[in-house]
FIDRENTOR-395137 format. One record per residue: residue number from 1; residue in one letter; chain; z, y, x of N, C-alpha, C in turn. Coordinates in pm, whole numbers, always signed. Atoms other than C-alpha are relative to their C-alpha. Layout:
<site NUM,a,A,<Z,Y,X>,<Z,Y,X>,<Z,Y,X>>
...
//
This chain:
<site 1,x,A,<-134,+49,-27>,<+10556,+13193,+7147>,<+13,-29,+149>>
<site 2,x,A,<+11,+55,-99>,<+10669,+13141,+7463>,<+56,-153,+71>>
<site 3,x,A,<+14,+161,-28>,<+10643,+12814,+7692>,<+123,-3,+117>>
<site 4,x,A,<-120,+66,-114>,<+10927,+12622,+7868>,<-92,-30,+149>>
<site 5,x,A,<+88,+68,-113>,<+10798,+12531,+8210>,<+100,-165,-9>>
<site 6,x,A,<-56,+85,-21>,<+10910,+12159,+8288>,<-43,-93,+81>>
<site 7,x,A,<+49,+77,-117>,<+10866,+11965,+8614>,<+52,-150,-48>>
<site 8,x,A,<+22,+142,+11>,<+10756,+11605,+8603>,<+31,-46,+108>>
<site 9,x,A,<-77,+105,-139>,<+10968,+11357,+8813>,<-74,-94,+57>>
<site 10,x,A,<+110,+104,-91>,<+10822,+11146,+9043>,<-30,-83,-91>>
<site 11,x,A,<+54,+125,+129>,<+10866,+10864,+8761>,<-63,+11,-40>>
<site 12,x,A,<+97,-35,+90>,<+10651,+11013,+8559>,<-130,+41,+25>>
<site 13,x,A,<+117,-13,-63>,<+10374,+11079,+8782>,<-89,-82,+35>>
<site 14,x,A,<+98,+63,-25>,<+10038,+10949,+8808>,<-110,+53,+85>>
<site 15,x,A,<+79,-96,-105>,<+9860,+11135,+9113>,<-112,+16,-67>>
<site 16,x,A,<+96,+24,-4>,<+9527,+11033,+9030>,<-41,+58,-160>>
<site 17,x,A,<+53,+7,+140>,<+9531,+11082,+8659>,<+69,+112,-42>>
<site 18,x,A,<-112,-114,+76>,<+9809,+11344,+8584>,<+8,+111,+182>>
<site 19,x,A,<-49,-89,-81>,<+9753,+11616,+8881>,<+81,+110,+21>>
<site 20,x,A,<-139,-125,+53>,<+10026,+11876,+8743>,<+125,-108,+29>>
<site 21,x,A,<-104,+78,+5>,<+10331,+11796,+8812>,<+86,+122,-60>>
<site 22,x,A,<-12,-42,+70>,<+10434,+12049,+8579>,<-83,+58,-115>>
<site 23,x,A,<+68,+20,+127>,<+10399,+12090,+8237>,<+69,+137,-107>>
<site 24,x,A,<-49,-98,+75>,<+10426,+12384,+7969>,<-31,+18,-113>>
<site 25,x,A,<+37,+35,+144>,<+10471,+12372,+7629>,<+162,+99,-52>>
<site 26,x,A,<-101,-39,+115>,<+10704,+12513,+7327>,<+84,-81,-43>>
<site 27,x,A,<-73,+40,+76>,<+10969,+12350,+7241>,<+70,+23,-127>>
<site 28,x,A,<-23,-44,+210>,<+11027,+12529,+6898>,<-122,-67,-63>>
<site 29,x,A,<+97,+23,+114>,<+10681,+12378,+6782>,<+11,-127,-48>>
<site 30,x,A,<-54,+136,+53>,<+10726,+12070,+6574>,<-48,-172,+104>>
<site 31,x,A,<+51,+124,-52>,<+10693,+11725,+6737>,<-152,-41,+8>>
<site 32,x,A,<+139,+116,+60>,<+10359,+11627,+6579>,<-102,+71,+103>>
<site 33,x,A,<+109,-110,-102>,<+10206,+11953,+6805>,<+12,-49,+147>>
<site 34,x,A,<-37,-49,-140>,<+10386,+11909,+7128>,<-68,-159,+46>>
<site 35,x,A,<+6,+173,-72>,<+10298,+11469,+7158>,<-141,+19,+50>>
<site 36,x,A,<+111,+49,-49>,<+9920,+11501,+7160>,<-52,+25,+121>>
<site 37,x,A,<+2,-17,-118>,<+9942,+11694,+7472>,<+47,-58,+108>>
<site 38,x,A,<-127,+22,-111>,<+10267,+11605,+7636>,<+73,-150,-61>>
<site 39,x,A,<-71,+107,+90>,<+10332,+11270,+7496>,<+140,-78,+28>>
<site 40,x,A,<-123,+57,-49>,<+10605,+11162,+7738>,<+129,+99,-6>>
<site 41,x,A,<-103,-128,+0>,<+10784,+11526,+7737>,<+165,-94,-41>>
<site 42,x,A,<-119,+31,+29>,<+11067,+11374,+7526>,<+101,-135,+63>>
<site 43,x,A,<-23,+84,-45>,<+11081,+11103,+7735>,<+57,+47,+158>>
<site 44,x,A,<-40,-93,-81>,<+11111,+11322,+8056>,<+158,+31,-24>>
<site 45,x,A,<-105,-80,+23>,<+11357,+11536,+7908>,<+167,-117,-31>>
<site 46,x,A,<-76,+128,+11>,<+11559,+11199,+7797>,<+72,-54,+167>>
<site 47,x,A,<-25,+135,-138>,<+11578,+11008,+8164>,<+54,+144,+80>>
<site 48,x,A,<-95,-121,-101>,<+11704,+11381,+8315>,<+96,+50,-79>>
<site 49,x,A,<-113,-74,+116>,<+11986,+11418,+8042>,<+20,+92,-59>>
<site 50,x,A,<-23,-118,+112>,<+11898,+11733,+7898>,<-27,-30,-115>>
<site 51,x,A,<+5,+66,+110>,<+11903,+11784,+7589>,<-98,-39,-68>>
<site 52,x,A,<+140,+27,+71>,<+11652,+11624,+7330>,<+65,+17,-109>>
<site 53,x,A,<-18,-40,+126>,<+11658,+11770,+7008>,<-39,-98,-101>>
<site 54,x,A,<+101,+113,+44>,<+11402,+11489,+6923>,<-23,-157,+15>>
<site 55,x,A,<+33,+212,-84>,<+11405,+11119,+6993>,<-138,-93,-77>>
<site 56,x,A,<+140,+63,+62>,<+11067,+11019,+6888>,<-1,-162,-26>>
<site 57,x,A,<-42,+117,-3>,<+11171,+10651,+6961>,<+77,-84,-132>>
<site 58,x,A,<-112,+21,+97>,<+11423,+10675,+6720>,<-56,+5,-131>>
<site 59,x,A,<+26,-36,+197>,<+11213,+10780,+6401>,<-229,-99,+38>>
<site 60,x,A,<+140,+94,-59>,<+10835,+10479,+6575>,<-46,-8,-140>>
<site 61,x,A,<+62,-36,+109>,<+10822,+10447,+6176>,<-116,+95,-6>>
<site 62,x,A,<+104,-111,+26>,<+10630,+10815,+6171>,<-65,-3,+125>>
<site 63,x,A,<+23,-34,-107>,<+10580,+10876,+6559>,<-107,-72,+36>>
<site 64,x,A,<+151,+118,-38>,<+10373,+10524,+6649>,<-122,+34,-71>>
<site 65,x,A,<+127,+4,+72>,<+10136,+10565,+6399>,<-104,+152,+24>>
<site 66,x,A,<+44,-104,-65>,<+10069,+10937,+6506>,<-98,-8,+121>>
<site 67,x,A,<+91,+34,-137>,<+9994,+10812,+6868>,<-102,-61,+0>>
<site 68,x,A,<+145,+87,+21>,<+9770,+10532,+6768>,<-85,+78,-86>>
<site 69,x,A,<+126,-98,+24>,<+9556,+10823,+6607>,<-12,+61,+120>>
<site 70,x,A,<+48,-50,-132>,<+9596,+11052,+6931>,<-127,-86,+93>>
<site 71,x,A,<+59,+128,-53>,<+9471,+10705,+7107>,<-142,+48,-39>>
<site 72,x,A,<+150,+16,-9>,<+9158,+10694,+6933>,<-50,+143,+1>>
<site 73,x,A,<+43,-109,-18>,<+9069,+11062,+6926>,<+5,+28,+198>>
<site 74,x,A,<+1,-96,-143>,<+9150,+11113,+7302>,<-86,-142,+58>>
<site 75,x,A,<+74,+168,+2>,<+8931,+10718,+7338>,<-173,+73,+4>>
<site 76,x,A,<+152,-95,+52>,<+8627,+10895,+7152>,<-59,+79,+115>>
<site 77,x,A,<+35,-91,-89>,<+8658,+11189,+7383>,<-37,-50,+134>>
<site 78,x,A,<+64,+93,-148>,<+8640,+10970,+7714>,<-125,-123,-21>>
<site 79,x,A,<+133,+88,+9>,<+8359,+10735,+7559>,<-139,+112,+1>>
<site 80,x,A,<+117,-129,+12>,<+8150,+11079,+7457>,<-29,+21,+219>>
<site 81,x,A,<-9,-46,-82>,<+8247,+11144,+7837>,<-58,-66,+93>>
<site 82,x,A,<+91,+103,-2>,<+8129,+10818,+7989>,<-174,+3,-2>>
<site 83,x,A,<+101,-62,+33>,<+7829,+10896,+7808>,<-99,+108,+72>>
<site 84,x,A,<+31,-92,-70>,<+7744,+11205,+7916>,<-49,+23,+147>>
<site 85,x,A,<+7,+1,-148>,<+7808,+11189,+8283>,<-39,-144,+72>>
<site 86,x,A,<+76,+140,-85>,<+7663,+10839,+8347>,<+118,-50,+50>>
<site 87,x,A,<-127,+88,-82>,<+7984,+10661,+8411>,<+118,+40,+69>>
<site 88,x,A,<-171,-76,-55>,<+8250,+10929,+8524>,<+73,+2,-81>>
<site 89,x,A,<-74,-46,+113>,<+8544,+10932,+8365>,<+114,+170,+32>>
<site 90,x,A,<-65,-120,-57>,<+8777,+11218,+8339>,<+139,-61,-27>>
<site 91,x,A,<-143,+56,-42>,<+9098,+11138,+8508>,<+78,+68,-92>>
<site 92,x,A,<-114,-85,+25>,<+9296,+11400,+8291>,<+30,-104,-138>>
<site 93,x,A,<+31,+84,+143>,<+9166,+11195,+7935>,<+49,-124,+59>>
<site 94,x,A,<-26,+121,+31>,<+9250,+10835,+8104>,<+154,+28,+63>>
<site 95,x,A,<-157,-43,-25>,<+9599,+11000,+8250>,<+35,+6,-157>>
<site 96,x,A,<-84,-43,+144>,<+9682,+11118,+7855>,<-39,-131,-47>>
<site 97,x,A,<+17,+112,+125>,<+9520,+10776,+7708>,<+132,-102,+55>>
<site 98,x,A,<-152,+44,-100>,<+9771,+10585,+7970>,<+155,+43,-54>>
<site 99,x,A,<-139,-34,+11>,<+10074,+10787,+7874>,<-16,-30,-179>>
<site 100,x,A,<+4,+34,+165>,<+10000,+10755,+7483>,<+38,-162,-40>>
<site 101,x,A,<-15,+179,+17>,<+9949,+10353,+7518>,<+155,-33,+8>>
<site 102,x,A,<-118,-12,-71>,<+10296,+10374,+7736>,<+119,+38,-66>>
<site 103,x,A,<-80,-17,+52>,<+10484,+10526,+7531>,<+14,-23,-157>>
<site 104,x,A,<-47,+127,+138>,<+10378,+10312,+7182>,<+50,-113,+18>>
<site 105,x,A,<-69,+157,-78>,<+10470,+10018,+7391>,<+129,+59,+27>>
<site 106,x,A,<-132,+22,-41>,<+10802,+10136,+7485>,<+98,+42,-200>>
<site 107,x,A,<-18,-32,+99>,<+10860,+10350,+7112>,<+40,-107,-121>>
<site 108,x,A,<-46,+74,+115>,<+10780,+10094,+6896>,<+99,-141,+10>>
<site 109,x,A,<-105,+51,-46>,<+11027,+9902,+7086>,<+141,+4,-70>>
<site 110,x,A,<-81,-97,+10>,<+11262,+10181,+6980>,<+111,+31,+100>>
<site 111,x,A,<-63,-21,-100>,<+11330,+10233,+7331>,<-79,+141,+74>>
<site 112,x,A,<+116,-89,-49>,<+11210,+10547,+7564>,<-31,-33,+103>>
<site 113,x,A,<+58,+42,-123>,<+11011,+10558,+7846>,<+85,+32,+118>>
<site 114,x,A,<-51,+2,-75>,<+11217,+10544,+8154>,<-93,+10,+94>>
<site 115,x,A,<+64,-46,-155>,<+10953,+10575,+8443>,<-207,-41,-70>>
<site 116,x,A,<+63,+62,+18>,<+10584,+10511,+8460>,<-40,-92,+98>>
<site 117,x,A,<-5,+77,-105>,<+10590,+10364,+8801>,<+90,-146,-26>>
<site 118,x,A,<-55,+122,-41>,<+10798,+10061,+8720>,<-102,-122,-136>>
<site 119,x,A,<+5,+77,+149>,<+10679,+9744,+8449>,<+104,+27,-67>>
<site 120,x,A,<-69,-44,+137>,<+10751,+9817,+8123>,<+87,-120,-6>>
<site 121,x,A,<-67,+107,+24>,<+11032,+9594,+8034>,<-20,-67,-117>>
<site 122,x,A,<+65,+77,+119>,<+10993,+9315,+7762>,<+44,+77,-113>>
<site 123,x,A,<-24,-62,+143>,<+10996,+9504,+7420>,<-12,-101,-74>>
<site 124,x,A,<+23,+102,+109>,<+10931,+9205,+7212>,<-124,-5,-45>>
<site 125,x,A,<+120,-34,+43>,<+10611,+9359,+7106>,<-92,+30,+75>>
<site 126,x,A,<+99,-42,-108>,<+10344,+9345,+7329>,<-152,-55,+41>>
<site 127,x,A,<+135,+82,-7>,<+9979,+9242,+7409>,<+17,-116,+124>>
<site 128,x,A,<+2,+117,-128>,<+9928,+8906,+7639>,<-74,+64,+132>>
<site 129,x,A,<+30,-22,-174>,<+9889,+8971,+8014>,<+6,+158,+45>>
<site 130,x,A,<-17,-149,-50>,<+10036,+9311,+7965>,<-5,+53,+134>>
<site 131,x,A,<-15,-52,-130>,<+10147,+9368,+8319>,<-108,-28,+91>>
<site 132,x,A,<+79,+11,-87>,<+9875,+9234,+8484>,<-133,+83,-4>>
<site 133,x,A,<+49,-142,+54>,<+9648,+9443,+8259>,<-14,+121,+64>>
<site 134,x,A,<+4,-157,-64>,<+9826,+9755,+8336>,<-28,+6,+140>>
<site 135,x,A,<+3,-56,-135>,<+9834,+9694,+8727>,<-174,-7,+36>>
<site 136,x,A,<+99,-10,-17>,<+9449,+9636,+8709>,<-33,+162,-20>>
<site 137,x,A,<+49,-158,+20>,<+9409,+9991,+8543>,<+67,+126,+98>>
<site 138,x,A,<-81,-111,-94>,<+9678,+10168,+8764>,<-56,+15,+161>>
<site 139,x,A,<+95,+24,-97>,<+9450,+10003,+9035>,<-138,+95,+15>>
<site 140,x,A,<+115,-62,+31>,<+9161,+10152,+8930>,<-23,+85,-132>>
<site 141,x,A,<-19,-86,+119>,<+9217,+10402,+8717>,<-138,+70,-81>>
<site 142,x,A,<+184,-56,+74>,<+8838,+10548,+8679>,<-71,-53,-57>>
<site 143,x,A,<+74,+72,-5>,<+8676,+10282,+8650>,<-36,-55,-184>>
<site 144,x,A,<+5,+35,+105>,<+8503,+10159,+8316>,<+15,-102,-68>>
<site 145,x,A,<-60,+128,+62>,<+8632,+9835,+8251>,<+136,+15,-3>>
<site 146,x,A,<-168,-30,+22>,<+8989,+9987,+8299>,<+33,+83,-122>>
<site 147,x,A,<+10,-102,+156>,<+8891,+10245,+8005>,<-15,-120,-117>>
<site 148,x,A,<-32,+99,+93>,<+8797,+9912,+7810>,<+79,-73,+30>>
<site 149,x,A,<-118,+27,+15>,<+9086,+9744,+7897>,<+121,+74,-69>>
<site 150,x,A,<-151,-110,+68>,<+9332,+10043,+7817>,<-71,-9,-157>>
<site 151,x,A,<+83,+5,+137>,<+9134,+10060,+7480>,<+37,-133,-90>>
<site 152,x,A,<+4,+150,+77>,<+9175,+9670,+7397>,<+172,-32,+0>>
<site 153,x,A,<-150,+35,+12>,<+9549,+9696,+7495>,<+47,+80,-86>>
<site 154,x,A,<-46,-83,+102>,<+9586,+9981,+7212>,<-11,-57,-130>>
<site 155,x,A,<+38,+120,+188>,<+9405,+9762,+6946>,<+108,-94,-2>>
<site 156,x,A,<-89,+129,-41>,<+9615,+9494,+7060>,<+111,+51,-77>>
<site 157,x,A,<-115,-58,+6>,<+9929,+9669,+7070>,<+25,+58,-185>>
<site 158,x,A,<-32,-30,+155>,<+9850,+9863,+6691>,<-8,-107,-87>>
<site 159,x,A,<-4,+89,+88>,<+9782,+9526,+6524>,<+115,-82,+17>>
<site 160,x,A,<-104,+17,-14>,<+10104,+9398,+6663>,<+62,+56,-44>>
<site 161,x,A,<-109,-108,+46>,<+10295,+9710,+6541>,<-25,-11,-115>>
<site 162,x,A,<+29,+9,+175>,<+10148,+9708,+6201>,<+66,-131,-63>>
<site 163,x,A,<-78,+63,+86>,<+10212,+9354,+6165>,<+185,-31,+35>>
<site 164,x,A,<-101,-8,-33>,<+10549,+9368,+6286>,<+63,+103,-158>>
<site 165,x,A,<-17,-69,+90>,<+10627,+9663,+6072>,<+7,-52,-142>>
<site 166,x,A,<-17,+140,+68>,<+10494,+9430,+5785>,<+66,-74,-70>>
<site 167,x,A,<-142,+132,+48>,<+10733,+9169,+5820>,<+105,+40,-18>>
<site 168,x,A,<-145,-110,-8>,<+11041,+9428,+5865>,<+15,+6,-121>>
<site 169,x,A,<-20,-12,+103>,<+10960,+9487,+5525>,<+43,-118,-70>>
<site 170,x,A,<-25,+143,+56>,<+10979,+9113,+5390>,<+131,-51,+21>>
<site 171,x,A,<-112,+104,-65>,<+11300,+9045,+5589>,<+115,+36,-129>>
//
């Protein structure tokens, strides 16, 4: 099939962790294919007014729970990685674990991501000392206490969403 090209706005850029600043993917293939790669795509495509066929935000019921699997599968892959190389990480794995976290924190909001350069704004749902958190890891993005930090703010974040979710039901 063939691939859309789609340039990533400054917002959405993370030099260090995301060195493409374009991105190419299918937009005919279903959602569940296109997130584990491109997890912000619809979020992109959102904040530059074209169209979105998709609002992932809109349906955090199915979508969140998706990501918080991506999470630990693309987690695994940078601990194996860790591993391996004696303490390197690979910027591309803590760029995609970053945008995955980023956009369950804004999702299960049921808001989209608007930039990654600015703080996330208060969603209601969120781990304690979020922002200071993230600017430690955006600080030091390689580093292996920023991989267990991003890691502890996902646990965080899915046991918040679950029990949130939860109570939604009770109300």
């Amino acid at each position: 099939m063939p691939n859309d090209v789609f340039s990533v706005p400054d917002s959405f850029q993370l030099p260090v962790l995301q060195p493409l600043n374009v991105w190419y993917t299918d937009l005919n293939k279903k959602p569940e294919e296109i997130l584990p790669d491109f997890p912000l795509l619809f979020d992109v495509l959102q904040s530059e007014n074209k169209f979105v066929s998709y609002s992932p935000w809109k349906h955090h019921e199915h979508t969140v729970p998706l990501l918080f699997g991506y999470c630990r599968d693309v987690s695994a892959r940078q601990e194996d990685r860790f591993r391996q190389e004696r303490g390197k990480a690979s910027p591309e794995l803590t760029g995609r674990l970053f945008c995955l976290f980023i956009a369950c924190l804004h999702w299960a909001g049921g808001q989209p991501v608007s930039s990654l350069q600015k703080e996330p704004p208060n969603l209601g749902t969120e781990p304690l000392n979020l922002r200071e958190r993230l600017g430690y890891i955006k600080e030091n993005p390689l580093q292996f206490h920023s991989f267990i930090q991003l890691n502890q703010l996902v646990t965080e974040l899915e046991k918040l969403y679950l029990k949130k979710m939860a109570m939604s039901k009770y109300k």
